[in-house]
N, C-alpha and C positions, 0 to 999 in steps of 0.2 A: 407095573414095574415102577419100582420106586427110586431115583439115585440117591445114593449116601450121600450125608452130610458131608463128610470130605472130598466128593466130586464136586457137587455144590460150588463148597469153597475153593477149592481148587480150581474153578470155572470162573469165578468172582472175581478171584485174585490176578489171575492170568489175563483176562479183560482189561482189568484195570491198572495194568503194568502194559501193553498194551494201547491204550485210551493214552494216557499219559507218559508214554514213552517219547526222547528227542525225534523229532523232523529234519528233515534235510531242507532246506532253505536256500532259495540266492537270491539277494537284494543287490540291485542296480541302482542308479539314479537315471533319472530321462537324460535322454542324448541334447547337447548343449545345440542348439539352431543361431546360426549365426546369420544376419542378413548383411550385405552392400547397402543395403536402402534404405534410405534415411532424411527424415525432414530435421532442420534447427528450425525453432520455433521462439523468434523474437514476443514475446509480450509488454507490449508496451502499457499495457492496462493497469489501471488499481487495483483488477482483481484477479482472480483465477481463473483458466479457461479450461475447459478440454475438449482434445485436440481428438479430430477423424480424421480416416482417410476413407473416400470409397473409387474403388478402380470401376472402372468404365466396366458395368454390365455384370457386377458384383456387389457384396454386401455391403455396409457401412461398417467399418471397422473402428472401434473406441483405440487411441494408442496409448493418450497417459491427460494426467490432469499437470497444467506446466500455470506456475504461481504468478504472481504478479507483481511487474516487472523482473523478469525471470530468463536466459536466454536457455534453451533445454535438446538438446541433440536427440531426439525421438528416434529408435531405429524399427524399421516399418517391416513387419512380418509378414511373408506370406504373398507378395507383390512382387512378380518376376521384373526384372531390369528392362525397361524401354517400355511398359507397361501405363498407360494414362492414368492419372491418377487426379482426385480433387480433394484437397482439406480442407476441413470444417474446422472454426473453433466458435465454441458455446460457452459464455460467462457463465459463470457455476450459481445468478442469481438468475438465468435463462433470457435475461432479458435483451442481448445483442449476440447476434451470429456472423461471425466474417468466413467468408469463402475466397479461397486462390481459386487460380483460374484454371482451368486441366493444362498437366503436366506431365511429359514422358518421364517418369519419374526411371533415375538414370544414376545412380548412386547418392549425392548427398543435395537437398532442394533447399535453397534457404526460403524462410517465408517468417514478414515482419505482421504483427497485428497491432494496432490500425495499420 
């Protein structure tokens, strides 16, 4: 059994109206996370640092690279309130590292480098 040329086509066309027909779509954006917690990050250096935080019995968290001589209000993701926390800052040539000392980190920590 053969099908006609015009089922055929008829089949082709219908596919491809089909194939190529609108979609229904809904784009969101990500839901905006706001934290309380937050280090200002004094640099008093010549050069660039950046800045970690790692909480007590958790990862080491990158927060931002803060310039030189630079004051930078870092707000800290992810860190429940009353939560230990210790910051790192790394010269961006690696070759000095300064650490605070652990911190209930408790809304806004100031921390000077030297």
């Amino acid at each position: 059994m053969r099908a006609s040329p015009r089922a055929v086509l008829f089949a082709i066309v219908f596919a491809a109206a089909t194939a190529c027909g609108g979609r229904q779509v809904e784009v969101r954006t990500a839901p905006t996370t706001t934290s309380d917690q937050a280090v200002q990050v004094t640099n008093n250096l010549s050069q660039a640092v950046n800045v970690y935080a790692t909480p007590t019995g958790g990862q080491e968290l990158f927060l931002r690279q803060v310039p030189a001589n630079t004051v930078e209000k870092i707000s800290v993701q992810g860190v429940a309130s009353g939560m230990n926390v210790v910051f790192k800052a790394v010269t961006v040539d690696g070759s000095r590292t300064y650490q605070s000392r652990n911190v209930a980190l408790s809304g806004l920590y100031v921390w000077s480098i030297p």
